[in-house]
C-alpha positions, 0 to 999 in steps of 0.5 A: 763608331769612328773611336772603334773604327780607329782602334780597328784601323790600328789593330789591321796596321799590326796584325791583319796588313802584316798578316796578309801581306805575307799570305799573298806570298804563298803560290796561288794554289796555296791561297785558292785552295784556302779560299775554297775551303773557307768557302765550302765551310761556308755553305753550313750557313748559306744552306739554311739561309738558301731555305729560309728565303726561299731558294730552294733550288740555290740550296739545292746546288749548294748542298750538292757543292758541299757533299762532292767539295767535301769529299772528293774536293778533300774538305774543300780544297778543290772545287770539284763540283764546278767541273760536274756544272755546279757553280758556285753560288753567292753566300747568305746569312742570316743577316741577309734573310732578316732583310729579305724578311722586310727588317730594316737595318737599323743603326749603323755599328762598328764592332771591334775587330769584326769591323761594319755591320748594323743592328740588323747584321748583328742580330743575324750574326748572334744567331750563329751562336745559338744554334743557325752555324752548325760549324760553330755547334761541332766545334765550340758549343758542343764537345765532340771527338774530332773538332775543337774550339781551336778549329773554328776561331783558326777558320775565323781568322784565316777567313778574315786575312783571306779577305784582307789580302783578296782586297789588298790593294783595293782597301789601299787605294780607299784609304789613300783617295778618301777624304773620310776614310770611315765615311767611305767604308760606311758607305760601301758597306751599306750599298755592299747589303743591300745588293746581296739582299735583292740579289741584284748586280 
């Protein structure tokens, strides 16, 4: 874990830092109908995921965000469903729903580039790839007209630099006040699931 973590550490002084710190240069409108974009493609798994734990009305105002922000938001760009009362509702995957499910997380794993994560996490994760990510299954699994596999690892990546530059100045302020670096992230991230999986603040 602390060799990958390494690795992962000088692959974000290369790319990703650089990466970001250039996106924050972008206008904040720039940057926010990104993130809203990124975050309305989201709802493709945060939907399902609604369902399987039993959220039936989150997944009902998920769905309604996803079908205004799709269309008259232009693909997401503009959160147009929290002016008619929908607000934006906190994301889930299937990592999270294992969880609830009672599955334990097991081991605690970092994966080269895609950073913290646990047996639990990884597993949920693996089932966007066989079918739980309906993006993924119109861009990559499937070959169809209007969407290539260029479209979804672009929307993985720029969802990895919108992160990293949301949190810029935090993961700075982390690395330079911890002791353990690796130790301190380990732990934010586990306290980090756990709150999403009890839903709690």
């Amino acid at each position: 874990n602390r060799g990958i973590f390494a690795f992962n550490q000088t692959l974000d002084k290369i790319v990703f830092k650089p990466l970001a710190k250039g996106y924050r240069i972008f206008p904040q409108p720039i940057r926010a109908g990104t993130s809203n974009a990124l975050s309305n493609l989201s709802n493709v798994v945060t939907i399902p995921n609604n369902l399987l734990q039993g959220q039936m009305k989150k997944a009902g105002v998920n769905s309604a965000r996803f079908l205004i922000n799709s269309t008259l938001g232009i693909a997401g760009i503009f959160d147009v469903a929290s002016y008619y009362g929908l607000k934006k509702q906190d994301k889930e995957d299937y990592g999270q729903t294992l969880g609830v499910w009672g599955a334990g997380p097991g081991c605690y794993l970092v994966l080269p580039v895609l950073g913290p994560s646990t047996v639990r996490d990884t597993i949920g994760s693996a089932v966007n790839l066989i079918g739980g990510d309906a993006w993924y299954n119109v861009t990559v699994a499937n070959d169809t007209q209007h969407f290539s596999d260029f479209d979804y690892y672009a929307s993985r990546v720029t969802s990895g630099i919108d992160f990293r530059a949301k949190n810029y100045d935090a993961i700075e302020n982390l690395e330079k006040n911890s002791i353990d670096f690796y130790a301190s992230v380990k732990s934010l991230y586990l306290q980090d699931r756990q709150q999403k999986i009890l839903n709690t603040n």
